[in-house]
GUNU-615441 format. One line per 10 residues: number of its first residue (from 0); for each residue x, y, z of C-alpha. Coordinates in pm, whole numbers, plus 50000, padded with zeros to 5 digits. Example, Ala and Ser with C-alpha at 12.3 -4.5 7.8 and 13.67 -1.06 7.14 Angstrom:
# residues 2
0) 51230,49550,50780 | 51367,49894,50714
//
This chain:
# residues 247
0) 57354,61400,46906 | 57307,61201,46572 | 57461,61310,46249 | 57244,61320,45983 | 57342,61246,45602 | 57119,61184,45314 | 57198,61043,44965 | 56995,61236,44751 | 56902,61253,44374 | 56610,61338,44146
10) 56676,61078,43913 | 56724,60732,43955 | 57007,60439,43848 | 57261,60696,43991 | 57442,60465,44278 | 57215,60584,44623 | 57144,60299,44763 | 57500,60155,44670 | 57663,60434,44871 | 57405,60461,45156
20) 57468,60113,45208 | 57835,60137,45209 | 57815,60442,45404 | 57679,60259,45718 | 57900,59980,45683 | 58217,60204,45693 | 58072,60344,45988 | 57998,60014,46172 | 58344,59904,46052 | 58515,60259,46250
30) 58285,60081,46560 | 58017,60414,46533 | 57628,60320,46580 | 57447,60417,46247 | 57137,60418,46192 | 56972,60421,45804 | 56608,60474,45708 | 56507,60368,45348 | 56273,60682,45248 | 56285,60495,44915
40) 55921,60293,44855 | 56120,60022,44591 | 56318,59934,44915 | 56651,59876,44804 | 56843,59951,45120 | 56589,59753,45336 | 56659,59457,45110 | 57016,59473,45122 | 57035,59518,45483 | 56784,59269,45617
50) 56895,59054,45322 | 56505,59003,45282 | 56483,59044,44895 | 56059,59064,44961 | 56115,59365,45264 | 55990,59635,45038 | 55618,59422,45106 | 55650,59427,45500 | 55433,59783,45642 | 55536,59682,45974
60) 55882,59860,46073 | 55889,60055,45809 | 56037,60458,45759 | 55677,60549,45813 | 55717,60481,46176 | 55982,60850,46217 | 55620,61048,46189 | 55386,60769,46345 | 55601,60707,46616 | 55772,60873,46884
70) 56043,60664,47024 | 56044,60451,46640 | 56195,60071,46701 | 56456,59993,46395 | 56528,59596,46330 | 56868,59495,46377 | 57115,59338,46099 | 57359,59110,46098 | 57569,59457,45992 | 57538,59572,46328
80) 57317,59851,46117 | 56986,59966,46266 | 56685,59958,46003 | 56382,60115,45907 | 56303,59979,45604 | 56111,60123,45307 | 55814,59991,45116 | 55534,60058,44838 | 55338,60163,45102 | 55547,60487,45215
90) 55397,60733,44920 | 55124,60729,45162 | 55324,60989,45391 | 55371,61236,45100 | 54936,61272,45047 | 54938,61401,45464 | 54792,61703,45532 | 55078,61950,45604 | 55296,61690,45633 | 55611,61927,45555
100) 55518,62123,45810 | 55520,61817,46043 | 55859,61736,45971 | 56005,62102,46009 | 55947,62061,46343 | 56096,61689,46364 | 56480,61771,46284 | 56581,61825,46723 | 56394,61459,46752 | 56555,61309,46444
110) 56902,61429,46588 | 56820,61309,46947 | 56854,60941,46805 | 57069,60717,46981 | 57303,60667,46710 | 57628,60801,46616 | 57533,60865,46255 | 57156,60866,46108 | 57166,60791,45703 | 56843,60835,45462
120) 56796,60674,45129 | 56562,60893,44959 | 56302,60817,44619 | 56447,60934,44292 | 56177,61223,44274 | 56106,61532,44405 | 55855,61496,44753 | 55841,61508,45092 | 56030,61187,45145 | 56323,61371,44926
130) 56253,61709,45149 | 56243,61590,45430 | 56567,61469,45511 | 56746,61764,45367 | 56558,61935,45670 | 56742,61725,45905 | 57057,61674,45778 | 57371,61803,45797 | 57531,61675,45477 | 57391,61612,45171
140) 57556,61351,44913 | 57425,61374,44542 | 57546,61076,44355 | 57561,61201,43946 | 57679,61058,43624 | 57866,61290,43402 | 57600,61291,43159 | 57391,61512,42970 | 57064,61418,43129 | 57217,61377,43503
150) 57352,61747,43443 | 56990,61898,43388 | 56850,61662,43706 | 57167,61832,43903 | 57082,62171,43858 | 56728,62068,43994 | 56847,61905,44291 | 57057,62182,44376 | 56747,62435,44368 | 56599,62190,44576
160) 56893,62192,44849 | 56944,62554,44862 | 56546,62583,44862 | 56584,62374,45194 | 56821,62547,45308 | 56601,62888,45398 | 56477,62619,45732 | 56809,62437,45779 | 57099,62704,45674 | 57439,62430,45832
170) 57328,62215,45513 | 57646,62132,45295 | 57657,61951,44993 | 57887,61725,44783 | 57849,61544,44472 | 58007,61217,44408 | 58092,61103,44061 | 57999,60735,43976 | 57953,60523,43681 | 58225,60740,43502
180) 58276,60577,43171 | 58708,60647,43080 | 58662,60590,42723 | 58372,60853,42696 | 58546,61164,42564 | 58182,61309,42608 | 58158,61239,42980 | 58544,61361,43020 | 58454,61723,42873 | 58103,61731,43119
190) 58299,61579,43415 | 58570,61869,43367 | 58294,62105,43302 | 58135,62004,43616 | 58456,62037,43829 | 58501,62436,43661 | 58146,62506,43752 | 58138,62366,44122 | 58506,62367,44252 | 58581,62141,44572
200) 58245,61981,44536 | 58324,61633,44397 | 58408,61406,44710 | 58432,61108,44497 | 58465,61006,44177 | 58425,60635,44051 | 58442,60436,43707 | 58122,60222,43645 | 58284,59860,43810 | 58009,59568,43829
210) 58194,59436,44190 | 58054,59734,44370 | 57700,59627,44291 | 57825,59253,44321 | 57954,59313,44645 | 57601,59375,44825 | 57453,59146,44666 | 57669,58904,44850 | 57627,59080,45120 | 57957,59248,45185
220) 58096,59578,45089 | 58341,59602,44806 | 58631,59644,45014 | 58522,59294,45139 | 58453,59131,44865 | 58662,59287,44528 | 59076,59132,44474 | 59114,59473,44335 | 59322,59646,44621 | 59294,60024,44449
230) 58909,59999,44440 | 58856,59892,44805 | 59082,60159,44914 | 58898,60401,44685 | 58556,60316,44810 | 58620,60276,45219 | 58874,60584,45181 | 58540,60794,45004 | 58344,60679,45271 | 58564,60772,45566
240) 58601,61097,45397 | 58220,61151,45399 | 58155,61065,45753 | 58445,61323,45810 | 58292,61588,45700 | 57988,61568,45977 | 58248,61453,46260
//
């Protein structure tokens, strides 16, 4: 049975697609079969992956295909990463008639995928693409910047989890810290505010770095592609530890 983990946040900028992406590759890398779906109708994670910088304009293949299909074919990458891609096309799915109730009743089919590990990248807004997933999943991972306005989308999203959490009561969260900026001695006070608040949430926590974002767009994780030794154990060792938690 697939595990299911979704990178989720209501606002955008925040580092999802960067740590979906690396995500799978840390699982292809342990030799796991991982599946990710790009909920996500800019199509970020479909572009990485199928290193098609136009994907987000192919219908065909797309995340739609979970509800229109039963036995849904992903594309293949030269990660070893199965695909099903997103597109402008997918807000579409969020205007179907009960289309939440739909996928209440999807999560035993979702989890009966033959993969190891199933990964969503969700939109930056609150719909059924962003609901949907916490249906299914096991683990949640909400990628925040310790700033003001990321602290008021936070307390959203979390409303939003538990509220999910009435149909799917195994769903556990963690929040992962990114774009910290050191030299901020306003984002030190929110980050420590944030760790006296939620205790044991933080999984990660990362400075903002321009080789992480680099990295994919070479087509290569950072631990492939940075000389900085500390930072590609930091990111594949966050990574390991997320796939962990849904062993």
């Amino acid at each position: 049975m697939a595990k299911v983990i979704s990178i989720i946040n209501q606002k955008g900028g925040v580092g999802k697609t960067t740590t979906a992406c690396h995500l799978a590759m840390a699982a292809v890398e342990r030799g796991l079969s991982v599946a990710l779906v790009d909920f996500d109708s800019q199509g970020n994670s479909g572009a990485i992956l199928s290193r098609n910088p136009s994907m987000n304009r192919e219908r065909e293949g797309g995340a739609q295909e979970l509800f229109d299909s039963m036995e849904p074919v992903f594309a293949e990458t030269e990660f070893g990463i199965s695909l099903l891609h997103g597109h402008k096309w997918l807000e579409e799915l969020d205007m179907r008639d009960n289309v939440l109730d739909e996928a209440l009743t999807m999560r035993d089919r979702i989890r009966s995928l033959p993969f190891d590990y199933v990964l969503f990248d969700t939109p930056p807004a609150p719909c059924m693409r962003q609901m949907a997933p916490l249906f299914w999943s096991d683990l949640v991972v909400v990628p925040v910047e310790p700033t003001e306005l990321s602290m008021s989308g936070l307390v959203s999203m979390i409303e939003t989890i538990n509220q999910a959490r009435r149909v799917n009561p195994g769903l556990a969260y963690r929040l992962m810290v990114n774009r910290h900026i050191n030299s901020s001695g306003q984002q030190r006070l929110i980050l420590d505010d944030l760790k006296a608040k939620l205790p044991g949430m933080i999984i990660g926590e990362f400075k903002l770095r321009v080789p992480v974002a680099d990295a994919l767009s070479h087509g290569v994780p950072v631990w492939k592609y940075t000389k900085d030794k500390a930072l590609r154990q930091e990111w594949l060792e966050f990574c390991y530890r997320v796939l962990d938690l849904v062993k």
